[in-house]
N, C-alpha and C positions, 0 to 999 in steps of 0.2 A: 554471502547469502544470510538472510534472517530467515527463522525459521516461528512462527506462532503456534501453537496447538491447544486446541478447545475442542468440546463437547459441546456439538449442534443443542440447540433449548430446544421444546416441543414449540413455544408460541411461535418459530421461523419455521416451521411446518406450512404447508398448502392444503387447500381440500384434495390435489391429487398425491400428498403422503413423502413429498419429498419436499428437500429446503426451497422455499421461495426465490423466485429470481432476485428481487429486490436485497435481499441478503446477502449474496456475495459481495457487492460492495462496498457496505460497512462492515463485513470481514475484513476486507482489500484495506480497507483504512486504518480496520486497529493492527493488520500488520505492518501498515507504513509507521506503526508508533514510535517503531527504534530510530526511525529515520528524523521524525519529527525530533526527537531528543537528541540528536544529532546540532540543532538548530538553536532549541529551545529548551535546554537539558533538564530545567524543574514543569515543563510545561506550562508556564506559565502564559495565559490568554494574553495580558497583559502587553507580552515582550513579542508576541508572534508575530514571526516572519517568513510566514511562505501561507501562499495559492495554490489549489488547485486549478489549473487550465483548461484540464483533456481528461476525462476519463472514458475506456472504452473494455468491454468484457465481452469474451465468447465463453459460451454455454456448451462443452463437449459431451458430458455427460449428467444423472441426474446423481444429487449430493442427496446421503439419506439422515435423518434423525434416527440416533440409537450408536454410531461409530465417530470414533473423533476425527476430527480432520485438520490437516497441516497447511499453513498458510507460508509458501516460500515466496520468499520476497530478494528480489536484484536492483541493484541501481545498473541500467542499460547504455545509458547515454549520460552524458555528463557535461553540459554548455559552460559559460562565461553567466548567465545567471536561473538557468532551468536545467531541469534533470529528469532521465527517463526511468521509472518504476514499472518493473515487469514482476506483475506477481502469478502464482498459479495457487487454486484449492487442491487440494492432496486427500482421499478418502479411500481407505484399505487398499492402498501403494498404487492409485488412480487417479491422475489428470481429471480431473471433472470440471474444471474451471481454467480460465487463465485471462488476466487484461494487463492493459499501461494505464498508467496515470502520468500524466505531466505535471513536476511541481515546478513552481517559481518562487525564489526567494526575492521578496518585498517587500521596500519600505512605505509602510502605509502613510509615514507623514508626507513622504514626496508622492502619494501614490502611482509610484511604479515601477516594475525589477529595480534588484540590485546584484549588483555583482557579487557570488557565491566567495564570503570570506576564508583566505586562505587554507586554515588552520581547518575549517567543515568540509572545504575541496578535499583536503587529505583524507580525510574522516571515510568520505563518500569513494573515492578515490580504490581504498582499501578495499570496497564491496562491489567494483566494478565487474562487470561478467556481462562482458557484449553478448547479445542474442545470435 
């Protein structure tokens, strides 16, 4: 498991005083960061290889500004060239979020999958934790 931890900003605040919906997602994405370096180790735009396919989030409870919160992050599924990322928000030892994302690893000059290179299957492999 990856684990992220940050302090909610006031500007992902709502007028009803909690994080915005639209925020957990680009949460969800800067926890996939480790994952992405996994891939693309200097992050480089350049050399990028993978898609997102699928993402989806349920809302269990409400995230507040003022406490920090933990972004856990699992590789769930693991194909021949896509991968499943189950992550969950964490605020004062609370579930408040949880989604999947599907990535695809692809080559954009052929534009389309490619088969997850060995050496990164290990990598991902390592952080496997079926749902």
């Amino acid at each position: 498991m990856f684990t992220t931890q940050f302090d909610p900003r006031f500007m992902e605040t709502d007028a009803l005083g909690h994080i915005n919906n639209t925020v957990i997602p680009v949460w969800f994405e800067e926890g996939r960061t480790p994952i992405f370096e996994l891939f693309v180790p200097q992050l480089d735009l350049s050399r990028w290889n993978l898609i997102l396919a699928s993402v989806h989030v349920d809302f269990l409870a409400q995230t507040y500004y003022g406490q920090p919160v933990t972004i856990e992050t699992r590789i769930t599924r693991l194909g021949g060239a896509s991968f499943d990322v189950s992550q969950q928000v964490v605020q004062d030892g609370k579930i408040t979020a949880r989604g999947k994302a599907v990535m695809v690893h692809f080559d954009y000059e052929a534009n389309q999958s490619a088969p997850i290179p060995a050496p990164i299957r290990s990598a991902l492999e390592a952080h496997l934790s079926p749902e």
